[in-house]
CHARMM internal coordinates of N, CA and C (Angstrom, degrees):
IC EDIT
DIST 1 N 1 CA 1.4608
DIST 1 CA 1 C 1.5246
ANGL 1 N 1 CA 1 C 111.32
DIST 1 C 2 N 1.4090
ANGL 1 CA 1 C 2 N 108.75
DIHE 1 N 1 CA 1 C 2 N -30.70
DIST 2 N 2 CA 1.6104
ANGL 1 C 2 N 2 CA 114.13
DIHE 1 CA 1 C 2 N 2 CA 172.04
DIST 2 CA 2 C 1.3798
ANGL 2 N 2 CA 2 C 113.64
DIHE 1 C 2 N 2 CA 2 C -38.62
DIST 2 C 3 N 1.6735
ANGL 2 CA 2 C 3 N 126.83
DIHE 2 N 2 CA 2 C 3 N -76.05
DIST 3 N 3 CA 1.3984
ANGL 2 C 3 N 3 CA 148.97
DIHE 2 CA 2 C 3 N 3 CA 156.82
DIST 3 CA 3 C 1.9097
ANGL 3 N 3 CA 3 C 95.16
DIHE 2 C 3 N 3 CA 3 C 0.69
DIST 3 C 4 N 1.8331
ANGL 3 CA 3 C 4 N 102.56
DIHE 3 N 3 CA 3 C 4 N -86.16
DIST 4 N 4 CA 1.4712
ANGL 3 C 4 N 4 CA 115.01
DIHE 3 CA 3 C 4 N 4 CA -174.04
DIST 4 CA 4 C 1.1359
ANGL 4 N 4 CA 4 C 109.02
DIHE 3 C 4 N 4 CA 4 C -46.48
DIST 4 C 5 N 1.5495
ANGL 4 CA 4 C 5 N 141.88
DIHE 4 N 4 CA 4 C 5 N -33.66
DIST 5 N 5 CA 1.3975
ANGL 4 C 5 N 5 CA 127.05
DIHE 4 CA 4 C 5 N 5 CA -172.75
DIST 5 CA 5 C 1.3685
ANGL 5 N 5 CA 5 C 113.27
DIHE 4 C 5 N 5 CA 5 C -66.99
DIST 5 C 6 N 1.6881
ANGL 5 CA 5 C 6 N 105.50
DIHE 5 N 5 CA 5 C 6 N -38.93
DIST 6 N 6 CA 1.3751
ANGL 5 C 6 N 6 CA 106.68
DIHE 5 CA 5 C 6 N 6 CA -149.82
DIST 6 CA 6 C 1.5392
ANGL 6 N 6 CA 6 C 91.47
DIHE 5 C 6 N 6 CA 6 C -81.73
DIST 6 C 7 N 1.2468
ANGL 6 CA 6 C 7 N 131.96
DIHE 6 N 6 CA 6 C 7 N -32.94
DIST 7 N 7 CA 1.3425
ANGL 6 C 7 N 7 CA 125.91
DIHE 6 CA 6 C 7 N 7 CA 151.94
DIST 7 CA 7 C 0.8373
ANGL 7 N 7 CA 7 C 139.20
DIHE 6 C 7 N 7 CA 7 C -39.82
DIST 7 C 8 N 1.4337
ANGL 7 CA 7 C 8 N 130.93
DIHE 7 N 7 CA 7 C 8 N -31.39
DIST 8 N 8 CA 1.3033
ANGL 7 C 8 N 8 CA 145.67
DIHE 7 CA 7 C 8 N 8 CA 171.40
DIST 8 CA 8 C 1.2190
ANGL 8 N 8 CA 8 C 111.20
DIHE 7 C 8 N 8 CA 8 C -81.16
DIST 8 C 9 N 1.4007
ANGL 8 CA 8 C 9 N 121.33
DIHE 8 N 8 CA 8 C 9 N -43.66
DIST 9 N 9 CA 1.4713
ANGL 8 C 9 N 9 CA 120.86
DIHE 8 CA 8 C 9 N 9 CA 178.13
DIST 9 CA 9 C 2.0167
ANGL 9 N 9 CA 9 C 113.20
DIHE 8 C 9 N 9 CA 9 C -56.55
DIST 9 C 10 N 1.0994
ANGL 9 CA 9 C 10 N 99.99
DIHE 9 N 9 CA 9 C 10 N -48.22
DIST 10 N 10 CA 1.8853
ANGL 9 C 10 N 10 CA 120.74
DIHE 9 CA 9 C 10 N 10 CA 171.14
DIST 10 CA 10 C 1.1376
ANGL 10 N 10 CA 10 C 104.85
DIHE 9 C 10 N 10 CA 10 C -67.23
DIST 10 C 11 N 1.1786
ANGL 10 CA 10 C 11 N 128.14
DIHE 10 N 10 CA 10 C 11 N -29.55
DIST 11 N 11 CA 1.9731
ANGL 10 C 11 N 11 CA 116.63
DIHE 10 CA 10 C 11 N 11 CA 166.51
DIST 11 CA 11 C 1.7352
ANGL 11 N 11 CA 11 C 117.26
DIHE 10 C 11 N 11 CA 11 C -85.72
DIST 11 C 12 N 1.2339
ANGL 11 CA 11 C 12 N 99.08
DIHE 11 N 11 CA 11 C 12 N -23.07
DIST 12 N 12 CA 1.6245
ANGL 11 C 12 N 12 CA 116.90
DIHE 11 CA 11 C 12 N 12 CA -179.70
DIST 12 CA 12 C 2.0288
ANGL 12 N 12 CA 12 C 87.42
DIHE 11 C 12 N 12 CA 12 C -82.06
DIST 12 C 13 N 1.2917
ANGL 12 CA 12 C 13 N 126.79
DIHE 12 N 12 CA 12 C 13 N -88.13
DIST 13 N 13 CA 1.4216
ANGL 12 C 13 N 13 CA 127.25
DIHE 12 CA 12 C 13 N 13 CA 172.50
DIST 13 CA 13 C 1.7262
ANGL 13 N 13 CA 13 C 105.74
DIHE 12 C 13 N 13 CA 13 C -34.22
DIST 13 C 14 N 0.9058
ANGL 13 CA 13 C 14 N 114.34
DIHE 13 N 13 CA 13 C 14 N -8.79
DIST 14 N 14 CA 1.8929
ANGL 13 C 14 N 14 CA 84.17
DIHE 13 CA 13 C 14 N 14 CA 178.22
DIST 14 CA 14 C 1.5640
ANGL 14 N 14 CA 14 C 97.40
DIHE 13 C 14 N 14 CA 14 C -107.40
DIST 14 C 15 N 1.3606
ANGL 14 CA 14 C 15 N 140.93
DIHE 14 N 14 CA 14 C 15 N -27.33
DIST 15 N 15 CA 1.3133
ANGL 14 C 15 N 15 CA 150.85
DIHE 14 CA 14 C 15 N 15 CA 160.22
DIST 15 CA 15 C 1.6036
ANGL 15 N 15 CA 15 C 115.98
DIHE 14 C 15 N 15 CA 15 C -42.63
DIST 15 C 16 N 1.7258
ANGL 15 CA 15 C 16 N 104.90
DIHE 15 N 15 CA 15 C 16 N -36.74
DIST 16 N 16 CA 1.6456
ANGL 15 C 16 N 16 CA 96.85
DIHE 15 CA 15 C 16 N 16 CA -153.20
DIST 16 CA 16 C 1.9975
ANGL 16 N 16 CA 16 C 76.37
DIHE 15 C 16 N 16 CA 16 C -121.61
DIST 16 C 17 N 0.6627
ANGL 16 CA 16 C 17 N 159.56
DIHE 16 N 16 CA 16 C 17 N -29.72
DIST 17 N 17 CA 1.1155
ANGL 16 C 17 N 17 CA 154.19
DIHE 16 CA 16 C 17 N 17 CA -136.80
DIST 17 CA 17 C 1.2812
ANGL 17 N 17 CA 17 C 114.42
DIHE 16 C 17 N 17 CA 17 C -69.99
DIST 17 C 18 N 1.7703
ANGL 17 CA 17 C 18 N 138.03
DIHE 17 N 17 CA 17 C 18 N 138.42
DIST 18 N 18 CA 1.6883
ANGL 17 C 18 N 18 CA 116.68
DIHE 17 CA 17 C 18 N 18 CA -159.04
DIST 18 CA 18 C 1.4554
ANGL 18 N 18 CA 18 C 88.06
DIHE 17 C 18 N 18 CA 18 C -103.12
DIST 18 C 19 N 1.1837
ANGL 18 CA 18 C 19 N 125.01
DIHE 18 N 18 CA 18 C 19 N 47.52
DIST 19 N 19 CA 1.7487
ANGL 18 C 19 N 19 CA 107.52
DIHE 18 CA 18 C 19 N 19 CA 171.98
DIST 19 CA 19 C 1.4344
ANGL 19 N 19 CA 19 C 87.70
DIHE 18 C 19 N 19 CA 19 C -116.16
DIST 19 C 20 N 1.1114
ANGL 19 CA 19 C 20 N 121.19
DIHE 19 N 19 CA 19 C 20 N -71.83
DIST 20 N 20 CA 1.9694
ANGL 19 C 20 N 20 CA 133.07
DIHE 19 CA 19 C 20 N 20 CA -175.01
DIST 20 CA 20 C 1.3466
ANGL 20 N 20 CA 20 C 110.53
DIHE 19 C 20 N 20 CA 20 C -116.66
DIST 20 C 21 N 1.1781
ANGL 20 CA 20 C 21 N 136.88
DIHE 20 N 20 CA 20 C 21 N 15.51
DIST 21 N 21 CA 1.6821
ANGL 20 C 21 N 21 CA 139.10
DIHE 20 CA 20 C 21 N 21 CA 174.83
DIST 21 CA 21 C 1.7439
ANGL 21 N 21 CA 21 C 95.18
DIHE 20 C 21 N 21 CA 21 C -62.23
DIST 21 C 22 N 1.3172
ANGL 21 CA 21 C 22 N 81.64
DIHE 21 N 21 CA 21 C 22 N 141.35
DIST 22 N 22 CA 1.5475
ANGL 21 C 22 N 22 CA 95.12
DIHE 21 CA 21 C 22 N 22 CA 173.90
DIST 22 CA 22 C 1.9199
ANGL 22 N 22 CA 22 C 115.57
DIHE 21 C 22 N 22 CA 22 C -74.03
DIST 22 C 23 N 1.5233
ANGL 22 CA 22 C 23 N 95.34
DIHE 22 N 22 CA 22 C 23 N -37.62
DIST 23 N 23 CA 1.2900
ANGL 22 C 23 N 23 CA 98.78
DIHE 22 CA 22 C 23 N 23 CA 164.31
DIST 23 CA 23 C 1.8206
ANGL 23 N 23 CA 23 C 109.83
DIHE 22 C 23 N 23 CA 23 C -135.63
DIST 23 C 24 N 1.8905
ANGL 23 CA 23 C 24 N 95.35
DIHE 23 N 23 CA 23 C 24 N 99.72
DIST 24 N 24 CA 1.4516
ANGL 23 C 24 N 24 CA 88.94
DIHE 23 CA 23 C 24 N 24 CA -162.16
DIST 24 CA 24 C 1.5196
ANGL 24 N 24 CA 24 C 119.72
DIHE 23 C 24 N 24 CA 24 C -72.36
DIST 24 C 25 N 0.7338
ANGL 24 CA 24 C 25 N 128.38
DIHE 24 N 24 CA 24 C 25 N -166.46
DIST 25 N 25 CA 1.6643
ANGL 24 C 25 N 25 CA 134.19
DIHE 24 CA 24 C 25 N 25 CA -177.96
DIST 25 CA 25 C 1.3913
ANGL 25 N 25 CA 25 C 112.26
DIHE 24 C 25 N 25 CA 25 C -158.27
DIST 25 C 26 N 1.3251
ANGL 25 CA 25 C 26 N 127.19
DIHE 25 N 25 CA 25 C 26 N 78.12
DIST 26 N 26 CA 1.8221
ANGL 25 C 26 N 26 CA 144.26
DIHE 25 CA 25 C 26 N 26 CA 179.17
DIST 26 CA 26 C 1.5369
ANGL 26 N 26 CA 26 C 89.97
DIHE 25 C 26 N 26 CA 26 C -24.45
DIST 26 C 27 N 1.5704
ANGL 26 CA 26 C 27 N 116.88
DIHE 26 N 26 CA 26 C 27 N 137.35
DIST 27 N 27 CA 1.4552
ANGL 26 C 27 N 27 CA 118.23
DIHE 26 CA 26 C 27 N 27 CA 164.60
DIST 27 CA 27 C 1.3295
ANGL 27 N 27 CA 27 C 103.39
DIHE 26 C 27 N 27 CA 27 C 95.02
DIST 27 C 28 N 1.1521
ANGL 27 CA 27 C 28 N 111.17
DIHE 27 N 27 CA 27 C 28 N -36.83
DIST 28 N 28 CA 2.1759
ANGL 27 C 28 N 28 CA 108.55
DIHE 27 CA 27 C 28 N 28 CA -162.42
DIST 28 CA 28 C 1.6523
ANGL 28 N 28 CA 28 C 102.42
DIHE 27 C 28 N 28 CA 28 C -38.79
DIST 28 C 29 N 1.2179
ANGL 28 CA 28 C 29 N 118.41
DIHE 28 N 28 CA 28 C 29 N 148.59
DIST 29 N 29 CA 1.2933
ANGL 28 C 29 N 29 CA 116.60
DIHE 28 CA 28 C 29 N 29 CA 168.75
DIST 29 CA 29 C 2.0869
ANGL 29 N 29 CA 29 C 102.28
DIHE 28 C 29 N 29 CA 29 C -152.62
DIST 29 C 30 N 1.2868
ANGL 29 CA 29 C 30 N 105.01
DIHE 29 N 29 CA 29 C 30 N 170.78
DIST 30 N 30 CA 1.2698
ANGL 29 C 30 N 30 CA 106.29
DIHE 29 CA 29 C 30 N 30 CA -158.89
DIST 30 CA 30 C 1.8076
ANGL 30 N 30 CA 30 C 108.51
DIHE 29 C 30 N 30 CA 30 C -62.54
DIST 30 C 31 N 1.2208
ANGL 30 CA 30 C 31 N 107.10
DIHE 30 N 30 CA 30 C 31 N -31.68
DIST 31 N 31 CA 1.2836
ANGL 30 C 31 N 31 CA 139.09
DIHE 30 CA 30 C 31 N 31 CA -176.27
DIST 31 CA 31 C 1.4908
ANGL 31 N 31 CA 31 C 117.22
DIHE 30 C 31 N 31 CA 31 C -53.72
DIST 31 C 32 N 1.5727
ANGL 31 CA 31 C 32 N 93.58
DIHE 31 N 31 CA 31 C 32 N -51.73
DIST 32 N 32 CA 1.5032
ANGL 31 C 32 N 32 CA 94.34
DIHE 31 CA 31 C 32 N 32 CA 164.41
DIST 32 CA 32 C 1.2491
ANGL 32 N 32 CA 32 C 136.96
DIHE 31 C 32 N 32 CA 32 C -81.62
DIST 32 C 33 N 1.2293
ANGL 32 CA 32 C 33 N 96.60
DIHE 32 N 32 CA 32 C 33 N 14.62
DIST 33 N 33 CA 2.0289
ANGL 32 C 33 N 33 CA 113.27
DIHE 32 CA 32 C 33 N 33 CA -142.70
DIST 33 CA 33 C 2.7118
ANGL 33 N 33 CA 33 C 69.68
DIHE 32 C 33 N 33 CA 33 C -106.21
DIST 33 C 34 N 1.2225
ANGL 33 CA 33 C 34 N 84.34
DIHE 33 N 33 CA 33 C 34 N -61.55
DIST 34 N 34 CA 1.7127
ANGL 33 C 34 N 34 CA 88.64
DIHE 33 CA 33 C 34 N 34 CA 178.28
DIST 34 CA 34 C 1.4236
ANGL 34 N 34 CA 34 C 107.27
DIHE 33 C 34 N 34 CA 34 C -67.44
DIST 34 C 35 N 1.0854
ANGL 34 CA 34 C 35 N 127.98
DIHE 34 N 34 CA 34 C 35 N -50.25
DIST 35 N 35 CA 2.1229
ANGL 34 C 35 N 35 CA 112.26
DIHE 34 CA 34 C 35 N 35 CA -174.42
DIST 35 CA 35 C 1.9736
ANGL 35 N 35 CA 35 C 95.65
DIHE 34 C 35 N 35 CA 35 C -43.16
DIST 35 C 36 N 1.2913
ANGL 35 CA 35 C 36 N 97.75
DIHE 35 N 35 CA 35 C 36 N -54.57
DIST 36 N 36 CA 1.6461
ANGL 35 C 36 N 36 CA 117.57
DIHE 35 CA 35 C 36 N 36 CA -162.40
DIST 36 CA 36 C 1.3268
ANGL 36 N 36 CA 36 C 101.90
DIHE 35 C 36 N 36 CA 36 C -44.81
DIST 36 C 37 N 1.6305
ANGL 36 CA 36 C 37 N 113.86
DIHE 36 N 36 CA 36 C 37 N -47.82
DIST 37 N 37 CA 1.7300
ANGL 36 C 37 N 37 CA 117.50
DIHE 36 CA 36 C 37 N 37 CA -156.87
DIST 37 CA 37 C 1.9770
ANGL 37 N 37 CA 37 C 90.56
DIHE 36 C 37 N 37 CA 37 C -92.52
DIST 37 C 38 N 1.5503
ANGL 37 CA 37 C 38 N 125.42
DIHE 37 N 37 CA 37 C 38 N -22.28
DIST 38 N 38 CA 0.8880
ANGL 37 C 38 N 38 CA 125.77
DIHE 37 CA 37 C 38 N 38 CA -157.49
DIST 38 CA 38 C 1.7264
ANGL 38 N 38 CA 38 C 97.94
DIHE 37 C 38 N 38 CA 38 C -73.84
DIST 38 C 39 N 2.1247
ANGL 38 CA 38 C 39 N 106.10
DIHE 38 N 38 CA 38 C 39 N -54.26
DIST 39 N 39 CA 1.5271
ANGL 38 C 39 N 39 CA 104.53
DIHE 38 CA 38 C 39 N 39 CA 158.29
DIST 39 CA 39 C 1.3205
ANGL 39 N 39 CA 39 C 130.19
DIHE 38 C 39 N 39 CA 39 C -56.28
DIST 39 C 40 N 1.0437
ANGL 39 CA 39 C 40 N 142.62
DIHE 39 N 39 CA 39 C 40 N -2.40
DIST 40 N 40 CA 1.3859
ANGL 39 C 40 N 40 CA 123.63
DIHE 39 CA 39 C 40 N 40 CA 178.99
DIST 40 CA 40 C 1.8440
ANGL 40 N 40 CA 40 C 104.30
DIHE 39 C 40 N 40 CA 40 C -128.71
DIST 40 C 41 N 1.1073
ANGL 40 CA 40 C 41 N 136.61
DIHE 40 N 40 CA 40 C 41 N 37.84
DIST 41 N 41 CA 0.9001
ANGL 40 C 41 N 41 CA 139.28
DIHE 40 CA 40 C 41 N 41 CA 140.17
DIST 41 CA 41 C 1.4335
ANGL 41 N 41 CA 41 C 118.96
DIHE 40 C 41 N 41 CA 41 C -110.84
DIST 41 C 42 N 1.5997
ANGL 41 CA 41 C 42 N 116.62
DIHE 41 N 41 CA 41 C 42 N -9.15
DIST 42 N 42 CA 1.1065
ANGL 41 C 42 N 42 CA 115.03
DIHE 41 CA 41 C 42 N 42 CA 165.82
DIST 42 CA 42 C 1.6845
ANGL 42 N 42 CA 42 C 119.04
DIHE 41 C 42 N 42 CA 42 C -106.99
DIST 42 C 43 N 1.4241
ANGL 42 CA 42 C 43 N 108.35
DIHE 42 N 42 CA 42 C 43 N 19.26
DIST 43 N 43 CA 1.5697
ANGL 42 C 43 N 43 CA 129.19
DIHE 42 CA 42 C 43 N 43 CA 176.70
DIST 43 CA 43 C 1.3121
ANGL 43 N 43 CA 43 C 101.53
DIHE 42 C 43 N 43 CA 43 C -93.91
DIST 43 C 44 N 1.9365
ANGL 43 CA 43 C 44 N 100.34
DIHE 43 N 43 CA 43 C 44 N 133.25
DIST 44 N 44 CA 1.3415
ANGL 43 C 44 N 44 CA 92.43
DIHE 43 CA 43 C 44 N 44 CA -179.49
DIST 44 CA 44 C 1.4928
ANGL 44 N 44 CA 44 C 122.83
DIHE 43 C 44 N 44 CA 44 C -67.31
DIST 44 C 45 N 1.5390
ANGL 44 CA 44 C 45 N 124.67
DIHE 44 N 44 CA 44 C 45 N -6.70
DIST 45 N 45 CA 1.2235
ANGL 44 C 45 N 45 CA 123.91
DIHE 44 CA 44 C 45 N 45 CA 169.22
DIST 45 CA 45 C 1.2430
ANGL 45 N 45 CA 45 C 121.43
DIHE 44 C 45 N 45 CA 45 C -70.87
DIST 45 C 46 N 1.4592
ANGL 45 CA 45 C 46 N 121.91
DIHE 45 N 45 CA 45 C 46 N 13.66
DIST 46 N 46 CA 1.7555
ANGL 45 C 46 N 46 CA 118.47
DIHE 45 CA 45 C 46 N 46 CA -168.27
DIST 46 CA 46 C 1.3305
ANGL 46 N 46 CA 46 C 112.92
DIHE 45 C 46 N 46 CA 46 C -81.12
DIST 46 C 47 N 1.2397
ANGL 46 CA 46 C 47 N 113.26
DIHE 46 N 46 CA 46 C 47 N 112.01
DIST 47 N 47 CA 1.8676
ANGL 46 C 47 N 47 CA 114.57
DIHE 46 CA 46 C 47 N 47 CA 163.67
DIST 47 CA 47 C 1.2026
ANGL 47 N 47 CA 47 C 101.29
DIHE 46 C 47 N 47 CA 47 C -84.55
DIST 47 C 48 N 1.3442
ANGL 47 CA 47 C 48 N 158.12
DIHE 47 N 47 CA 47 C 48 N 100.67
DIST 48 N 48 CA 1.2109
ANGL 47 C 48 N 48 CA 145.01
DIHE 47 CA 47 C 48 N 48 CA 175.06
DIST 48 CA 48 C 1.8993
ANGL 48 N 48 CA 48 C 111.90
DIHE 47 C 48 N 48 CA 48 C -78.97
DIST 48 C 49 N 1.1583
ANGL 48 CA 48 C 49 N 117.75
DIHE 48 N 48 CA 48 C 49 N 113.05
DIST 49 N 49 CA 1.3712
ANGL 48 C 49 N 49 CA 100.85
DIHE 48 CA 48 C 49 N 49 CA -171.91
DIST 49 CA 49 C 1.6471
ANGL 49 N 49 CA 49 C 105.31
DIHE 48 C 49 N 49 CA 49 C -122.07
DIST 49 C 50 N 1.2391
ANGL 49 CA 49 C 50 N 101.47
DIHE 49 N 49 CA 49 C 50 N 77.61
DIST 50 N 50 CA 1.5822
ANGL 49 C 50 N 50 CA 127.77
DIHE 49 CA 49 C 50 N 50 CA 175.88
DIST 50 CA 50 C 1.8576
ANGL 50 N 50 CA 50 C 104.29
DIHE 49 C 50 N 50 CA 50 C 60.98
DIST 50 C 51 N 0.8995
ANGL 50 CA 50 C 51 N 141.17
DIHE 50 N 50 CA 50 C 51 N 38.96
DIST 51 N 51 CA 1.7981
ANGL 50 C 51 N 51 CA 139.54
DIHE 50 CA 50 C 51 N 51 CA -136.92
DIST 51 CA 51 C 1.4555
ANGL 51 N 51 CA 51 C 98.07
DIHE 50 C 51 N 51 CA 51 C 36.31
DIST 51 C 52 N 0.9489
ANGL 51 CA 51 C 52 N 145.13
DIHE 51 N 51 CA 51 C 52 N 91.44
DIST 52 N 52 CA 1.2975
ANGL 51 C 52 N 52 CA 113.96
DIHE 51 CA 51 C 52 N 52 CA 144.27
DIST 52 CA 52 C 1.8944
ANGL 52 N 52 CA 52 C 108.03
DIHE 51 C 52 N 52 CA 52 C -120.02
DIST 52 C 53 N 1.3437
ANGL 52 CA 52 C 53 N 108.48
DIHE 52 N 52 CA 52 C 53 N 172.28
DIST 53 N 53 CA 1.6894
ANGL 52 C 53 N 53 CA 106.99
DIHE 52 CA 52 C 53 N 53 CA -169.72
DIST 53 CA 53 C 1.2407
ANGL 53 N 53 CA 53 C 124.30
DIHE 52 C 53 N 53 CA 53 C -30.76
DIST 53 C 54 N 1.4775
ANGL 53 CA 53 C 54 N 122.64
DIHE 53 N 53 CA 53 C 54 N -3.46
DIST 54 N 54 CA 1.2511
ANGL 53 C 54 N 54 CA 97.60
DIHE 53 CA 53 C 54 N 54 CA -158.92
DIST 54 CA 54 C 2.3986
ANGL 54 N 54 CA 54 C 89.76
DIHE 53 C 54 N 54 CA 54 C -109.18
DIST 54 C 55 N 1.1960
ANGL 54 CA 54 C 55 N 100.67
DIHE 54 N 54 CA 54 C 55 N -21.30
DIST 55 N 55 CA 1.2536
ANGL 54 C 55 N 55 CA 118.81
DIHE 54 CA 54 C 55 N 55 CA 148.89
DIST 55 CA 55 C 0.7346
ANGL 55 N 55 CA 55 C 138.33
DIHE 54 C 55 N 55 CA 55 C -26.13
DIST 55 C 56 N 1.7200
ANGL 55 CA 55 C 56 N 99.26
DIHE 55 N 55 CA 55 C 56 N -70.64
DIST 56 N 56 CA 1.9954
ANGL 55 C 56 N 56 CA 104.46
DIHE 55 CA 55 C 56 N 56 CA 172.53
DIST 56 CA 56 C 1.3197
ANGL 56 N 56 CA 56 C 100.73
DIHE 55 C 56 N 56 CA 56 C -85.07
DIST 56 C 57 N 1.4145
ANGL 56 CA 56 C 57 N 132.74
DIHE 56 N 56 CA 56 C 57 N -15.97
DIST 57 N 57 CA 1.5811
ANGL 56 C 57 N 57 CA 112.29
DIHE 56 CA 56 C 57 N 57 CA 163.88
DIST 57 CA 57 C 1.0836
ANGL 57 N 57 CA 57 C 125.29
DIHE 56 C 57 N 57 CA 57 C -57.56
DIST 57 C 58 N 1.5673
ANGL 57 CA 57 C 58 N 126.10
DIHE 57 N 57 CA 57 C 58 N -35.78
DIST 58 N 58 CA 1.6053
ANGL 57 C 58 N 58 CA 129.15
DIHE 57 CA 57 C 58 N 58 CA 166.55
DIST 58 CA 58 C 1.3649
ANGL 58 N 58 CA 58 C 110.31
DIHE 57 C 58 N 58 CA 58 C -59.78
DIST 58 C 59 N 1.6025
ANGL 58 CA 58 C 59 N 124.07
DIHE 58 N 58 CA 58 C 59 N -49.25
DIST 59 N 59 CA 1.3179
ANGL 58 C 59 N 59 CA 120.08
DIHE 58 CA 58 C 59 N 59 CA -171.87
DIST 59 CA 59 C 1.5042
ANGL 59 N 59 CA 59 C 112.16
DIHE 58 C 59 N 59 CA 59 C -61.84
DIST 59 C 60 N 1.2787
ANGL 59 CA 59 C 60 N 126.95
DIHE 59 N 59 CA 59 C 60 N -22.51
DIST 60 N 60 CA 1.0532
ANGL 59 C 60 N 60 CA 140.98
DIHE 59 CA 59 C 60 N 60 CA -168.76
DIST 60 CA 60 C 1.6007
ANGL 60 N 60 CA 60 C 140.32
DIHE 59 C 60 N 60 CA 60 C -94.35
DIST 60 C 61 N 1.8940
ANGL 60 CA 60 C 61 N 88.56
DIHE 60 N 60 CA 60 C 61 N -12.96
DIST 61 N 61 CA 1.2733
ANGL 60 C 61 N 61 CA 124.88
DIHE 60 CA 60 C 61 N 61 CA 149.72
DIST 61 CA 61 C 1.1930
ANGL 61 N 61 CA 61 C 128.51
DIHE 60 C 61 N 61 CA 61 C -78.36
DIST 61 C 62 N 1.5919
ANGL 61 CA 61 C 62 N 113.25
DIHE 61 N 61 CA 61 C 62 N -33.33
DIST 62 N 62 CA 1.4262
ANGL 61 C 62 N 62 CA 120.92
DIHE 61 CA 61 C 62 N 62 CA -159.25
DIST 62 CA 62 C 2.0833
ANGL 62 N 62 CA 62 C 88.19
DIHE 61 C 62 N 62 CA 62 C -96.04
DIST 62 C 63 N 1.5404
ANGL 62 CA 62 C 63 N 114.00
DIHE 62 N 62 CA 62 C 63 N -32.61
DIST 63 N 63 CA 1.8382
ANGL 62 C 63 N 63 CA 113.46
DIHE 62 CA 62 C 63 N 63 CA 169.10
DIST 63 CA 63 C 1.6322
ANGL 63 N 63 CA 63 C 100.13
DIHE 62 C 63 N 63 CA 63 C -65.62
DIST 63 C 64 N 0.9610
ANGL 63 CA 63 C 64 N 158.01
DIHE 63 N 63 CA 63 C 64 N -29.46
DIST 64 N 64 CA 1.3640
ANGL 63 C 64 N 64 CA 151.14
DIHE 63 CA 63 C 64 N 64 CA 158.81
DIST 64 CA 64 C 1.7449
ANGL 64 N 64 CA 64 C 111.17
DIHE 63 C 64 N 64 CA 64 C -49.91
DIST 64 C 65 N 1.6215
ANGL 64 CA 64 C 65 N 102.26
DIHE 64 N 64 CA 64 C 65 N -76.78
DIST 65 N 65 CA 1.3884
ANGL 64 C 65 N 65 CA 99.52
DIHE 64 CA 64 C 65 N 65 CA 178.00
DIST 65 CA 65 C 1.5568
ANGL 65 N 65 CA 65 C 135.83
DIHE 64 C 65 N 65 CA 65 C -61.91
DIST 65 C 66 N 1.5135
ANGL 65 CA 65 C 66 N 113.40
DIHE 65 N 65 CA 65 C 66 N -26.19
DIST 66 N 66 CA 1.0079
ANGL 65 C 66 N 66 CA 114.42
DIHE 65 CA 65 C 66 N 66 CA 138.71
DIST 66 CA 66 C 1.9174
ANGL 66 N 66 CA 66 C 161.14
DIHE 65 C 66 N 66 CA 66 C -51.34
DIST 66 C 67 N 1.3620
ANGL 66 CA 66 C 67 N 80.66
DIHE 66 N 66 CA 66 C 67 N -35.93
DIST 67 N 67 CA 1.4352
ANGL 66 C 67 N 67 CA 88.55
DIHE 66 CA 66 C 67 N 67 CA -179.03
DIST 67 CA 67 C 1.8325
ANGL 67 N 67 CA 67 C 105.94
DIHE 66 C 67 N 67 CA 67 C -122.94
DIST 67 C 68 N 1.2321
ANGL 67 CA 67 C 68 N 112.04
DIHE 67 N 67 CA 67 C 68 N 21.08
DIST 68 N 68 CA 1.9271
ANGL 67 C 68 N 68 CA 122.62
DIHE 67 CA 67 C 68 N 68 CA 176.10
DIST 68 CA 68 C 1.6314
ANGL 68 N 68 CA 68 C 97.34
DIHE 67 C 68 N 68 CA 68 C 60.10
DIST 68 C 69 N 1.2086
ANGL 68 CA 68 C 69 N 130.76
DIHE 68 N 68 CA 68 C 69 N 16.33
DIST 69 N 69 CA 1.2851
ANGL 68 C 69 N 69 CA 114.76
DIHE 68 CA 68 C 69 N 69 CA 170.62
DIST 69 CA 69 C 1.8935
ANGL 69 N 69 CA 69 C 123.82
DIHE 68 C 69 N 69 CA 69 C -62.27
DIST 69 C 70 N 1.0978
ANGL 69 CA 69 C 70 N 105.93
DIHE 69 N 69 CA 69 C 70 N 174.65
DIST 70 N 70 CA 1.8807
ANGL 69 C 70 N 70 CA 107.73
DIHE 69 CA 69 C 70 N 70 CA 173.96
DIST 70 CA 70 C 1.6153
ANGL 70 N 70 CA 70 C 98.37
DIHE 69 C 70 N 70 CA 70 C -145.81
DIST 70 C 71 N 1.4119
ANGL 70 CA 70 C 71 N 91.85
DIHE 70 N 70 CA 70 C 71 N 165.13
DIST 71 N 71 CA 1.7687
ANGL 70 C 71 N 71 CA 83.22
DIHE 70 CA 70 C 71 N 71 CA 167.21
DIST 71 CA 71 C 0.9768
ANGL 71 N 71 CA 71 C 114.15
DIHE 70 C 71 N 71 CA 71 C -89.76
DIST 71 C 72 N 1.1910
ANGL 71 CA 71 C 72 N 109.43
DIHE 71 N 71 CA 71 C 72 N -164.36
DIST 72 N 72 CA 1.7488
ANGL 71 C 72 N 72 CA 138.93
DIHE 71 CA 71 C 72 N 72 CA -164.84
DIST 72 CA 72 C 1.8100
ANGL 72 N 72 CA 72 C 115.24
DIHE 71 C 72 N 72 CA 72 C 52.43
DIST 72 C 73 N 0.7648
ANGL 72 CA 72 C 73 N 141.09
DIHE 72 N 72 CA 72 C 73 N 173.29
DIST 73 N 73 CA 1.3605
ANGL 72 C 73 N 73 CA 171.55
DIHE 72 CA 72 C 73 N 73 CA -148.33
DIST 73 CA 73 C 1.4805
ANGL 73 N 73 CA 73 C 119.29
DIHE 72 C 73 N 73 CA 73 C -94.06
END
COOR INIT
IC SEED 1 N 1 CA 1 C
IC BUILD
């Protein structure tokens, strides 16, 4: 599962990231990219479906509500 995280974390960070993220998120850092994926796989709501988008959309909800971020730049 090590391997998949760190993958997931680098597909989640290249999406949200404010340098070249497709949809950046001011502040993102790698750190939050793991607390984020660390809570919601251990939430009883977790479908984990191998990372795929719908994944880092939760993780990416829970780096917003967690850490007061917004999007854009």
């Amino acid at each position: 599962m090590k391997d998949i995280c760190e993958e997931f974390y680098n597909y989640v960070f290249s999406f949200y990231n404010d340098s070249d993220g497709i949809y950046p998120i001011s502040g993102l850092t790698k750190d939050m990219i793991i607390n984020a994926t660390d809570k919601y796989l251990t939430s009883k709501n977790c479908s984990w479906g191998d990372g795929d988008s719908v994944d880092r959309e939760r993780v990416r909800d829970i780096i917003l509500a967690d850490n007061n971020l917004v999007w854009g730049v």
